[in-house]
N, C-alpha and C positions, 0 to 999 in steps of 0.2 A: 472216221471220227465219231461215228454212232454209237456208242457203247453206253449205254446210260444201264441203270445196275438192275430195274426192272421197265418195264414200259405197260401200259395198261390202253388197251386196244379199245374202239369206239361202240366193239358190241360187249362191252363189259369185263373182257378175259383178260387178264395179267398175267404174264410170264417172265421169266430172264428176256431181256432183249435182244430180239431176233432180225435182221435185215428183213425178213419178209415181212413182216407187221410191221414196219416201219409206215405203212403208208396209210394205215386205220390207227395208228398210236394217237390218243388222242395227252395223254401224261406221261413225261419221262419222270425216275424218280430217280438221283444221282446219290451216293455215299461217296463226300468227297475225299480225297488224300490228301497231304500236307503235298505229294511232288506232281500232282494235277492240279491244285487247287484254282491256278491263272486258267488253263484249261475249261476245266468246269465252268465256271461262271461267263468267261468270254470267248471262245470259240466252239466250243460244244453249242451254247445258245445261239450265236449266229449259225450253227451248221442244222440244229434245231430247228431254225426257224421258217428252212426251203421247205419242212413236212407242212404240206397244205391243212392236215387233221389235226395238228399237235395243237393245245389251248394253255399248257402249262409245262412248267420244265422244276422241277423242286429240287432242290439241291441241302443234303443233311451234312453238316459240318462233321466232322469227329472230333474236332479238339476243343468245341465249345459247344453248349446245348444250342442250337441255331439253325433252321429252316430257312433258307432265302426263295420266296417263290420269283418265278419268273411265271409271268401269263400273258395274254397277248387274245385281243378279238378284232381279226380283222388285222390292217396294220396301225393300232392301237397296242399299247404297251404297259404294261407296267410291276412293278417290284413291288415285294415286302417281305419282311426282315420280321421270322417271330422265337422268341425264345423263351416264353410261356405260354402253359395253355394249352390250345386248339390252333391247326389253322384248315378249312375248309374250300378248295378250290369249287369252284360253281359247276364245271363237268368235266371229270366225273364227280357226285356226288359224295366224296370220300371225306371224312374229318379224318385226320391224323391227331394223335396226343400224344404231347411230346414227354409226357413221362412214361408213356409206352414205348414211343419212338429209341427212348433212350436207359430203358430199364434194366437191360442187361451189359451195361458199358461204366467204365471208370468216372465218367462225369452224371451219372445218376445220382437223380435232388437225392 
């Protein structure tokens, strides 16, 4: 079930998503499909959620400009749903923009 499209590891380093980093991943970053999309959001996150390092799981829609973060500290939880702008997870320190996010796609403002 681990397949998220990059994963970004706790000493800084991002790759394609590998099983062996799975266990310093501290951000999954998902591009969803329209025949995954239940997937994504609900059971990738609960399968997400066994990695003791993971702090965020971000999920990029394709058929609408939209970012849904999933983040979690501790078992504490919580969502947010962005579709202007910026949205910045606390760690790692990455801002994403989502007119970069999406500049080279059919739904670009």
């Amino acid at each position: 079930m681990r397949a998220a499209s990059v994963g970004v590891r706790n000493d800084g380093e991002s790759s394609a998503a590998r099983d062996e980093d799975w266990p310093r991943t501290v951000a999954a970053f998902e591009v969803m499909s329209p025949s995954t999309g239940g997937d994504d959001h609900g059971l990738k996150w609960l399968s997400y959620r066994t990695i003791e390092s993971l702090r965020h799981y971000l999920v990029n829609a394709r058929h609408q400009r939209l970012i849904h973060l999933h983040s979690r500290a501790g078992d504490i939880g919580r969502e947010r749903f962005v579709s202007a702008g910026s949205i910045t997870p606390d760690d790692p320190p990455v801002t994403l923009e989502l007119e970069a996010v999406y500049a080279a796609t059919d739904i670009a403002a």
